[in-house]
C-alpha positions as a printed Julia matrix, in Angstrom:
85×3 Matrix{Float64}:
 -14.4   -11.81  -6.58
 -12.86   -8.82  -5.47
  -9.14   -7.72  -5.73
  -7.32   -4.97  -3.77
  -4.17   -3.38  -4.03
  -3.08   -3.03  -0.21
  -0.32   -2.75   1.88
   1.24   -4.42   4.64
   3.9    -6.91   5.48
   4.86  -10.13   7.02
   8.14  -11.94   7.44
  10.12   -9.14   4.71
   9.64   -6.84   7.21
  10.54   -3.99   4.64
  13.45   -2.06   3.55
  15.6     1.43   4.01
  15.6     3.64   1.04
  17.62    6.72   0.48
  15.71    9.94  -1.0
  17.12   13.65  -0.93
  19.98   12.09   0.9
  17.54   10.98   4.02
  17.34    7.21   4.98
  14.06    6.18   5.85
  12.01    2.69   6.34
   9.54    1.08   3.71
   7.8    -0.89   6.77
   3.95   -1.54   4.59
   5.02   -3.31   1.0
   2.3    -3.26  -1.77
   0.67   -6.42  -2.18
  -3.01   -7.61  -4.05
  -5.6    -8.91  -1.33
  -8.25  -11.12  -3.02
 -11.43  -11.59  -1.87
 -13.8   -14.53  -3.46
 -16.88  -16.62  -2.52
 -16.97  -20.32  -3.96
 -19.4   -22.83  -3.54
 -18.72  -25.12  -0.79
 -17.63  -27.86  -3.3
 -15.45  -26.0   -5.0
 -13.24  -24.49  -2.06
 -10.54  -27.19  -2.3
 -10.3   -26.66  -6.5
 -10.11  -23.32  -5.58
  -7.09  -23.29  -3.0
  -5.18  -25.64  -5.1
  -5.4   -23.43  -8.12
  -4.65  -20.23  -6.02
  -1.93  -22.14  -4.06
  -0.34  -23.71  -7.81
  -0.52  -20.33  -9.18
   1.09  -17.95  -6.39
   3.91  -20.34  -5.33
   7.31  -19.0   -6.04
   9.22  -20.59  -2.68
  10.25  -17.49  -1.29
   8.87  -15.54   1.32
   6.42  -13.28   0.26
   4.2   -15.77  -1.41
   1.09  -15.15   0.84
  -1.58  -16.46   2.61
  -5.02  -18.02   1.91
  -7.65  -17.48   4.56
 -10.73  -19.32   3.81
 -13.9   -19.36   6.19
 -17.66  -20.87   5.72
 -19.88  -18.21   4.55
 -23.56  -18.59   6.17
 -25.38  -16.78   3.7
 -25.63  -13.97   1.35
 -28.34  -11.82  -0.12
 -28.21   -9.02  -3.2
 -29.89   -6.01  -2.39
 -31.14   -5.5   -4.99
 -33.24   -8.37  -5.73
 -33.51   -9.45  -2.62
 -32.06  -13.42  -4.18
 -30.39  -15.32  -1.19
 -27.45  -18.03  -1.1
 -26.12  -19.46  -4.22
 -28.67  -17.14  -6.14
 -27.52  -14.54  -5.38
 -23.56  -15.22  -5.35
């Protein structure tokens, strides 16, 4: 798993701030992208959990992207697939 603070925005669409008595635009909004692999019989536990646990009803809540992974190897030692995830 891998989490990332990012930026970017969606439907908010940002805000206007004042600073120094200069309006400008907050387009890009901080937001946490997470990255994870799960085994292929896990990826509906795994959405519902994420899903449950991000769900406020407003906008803003997020997406979940999910995709088949077709393999994955650790450099190191050289394990493939579920070994090495």
């Amino acid at each position: 798993m891998t989490v990332t603070e990012v930026r970017g925005h969606g439907r908010q669409k940002g805000h206007t701030e004042v600073f120094r008595g200069r309006e400008y635009g907050i387009d890009l909004l901080p937001k946490v992208k997470i990255e994870l692999v799960v085994l292929e019989d896990l990826v509906e536990q795994a959405l519902n959990a994420i899903s449950q646990a991000a769900f406020t009803g407003k906008i803003g809540d997020g997406k979940i992207f999910y995709y088949p992974i077709h393999g994955a190897l650790r450099i190191r030692s050289k394990e493939r697939d579920v070994a090495a995830i």
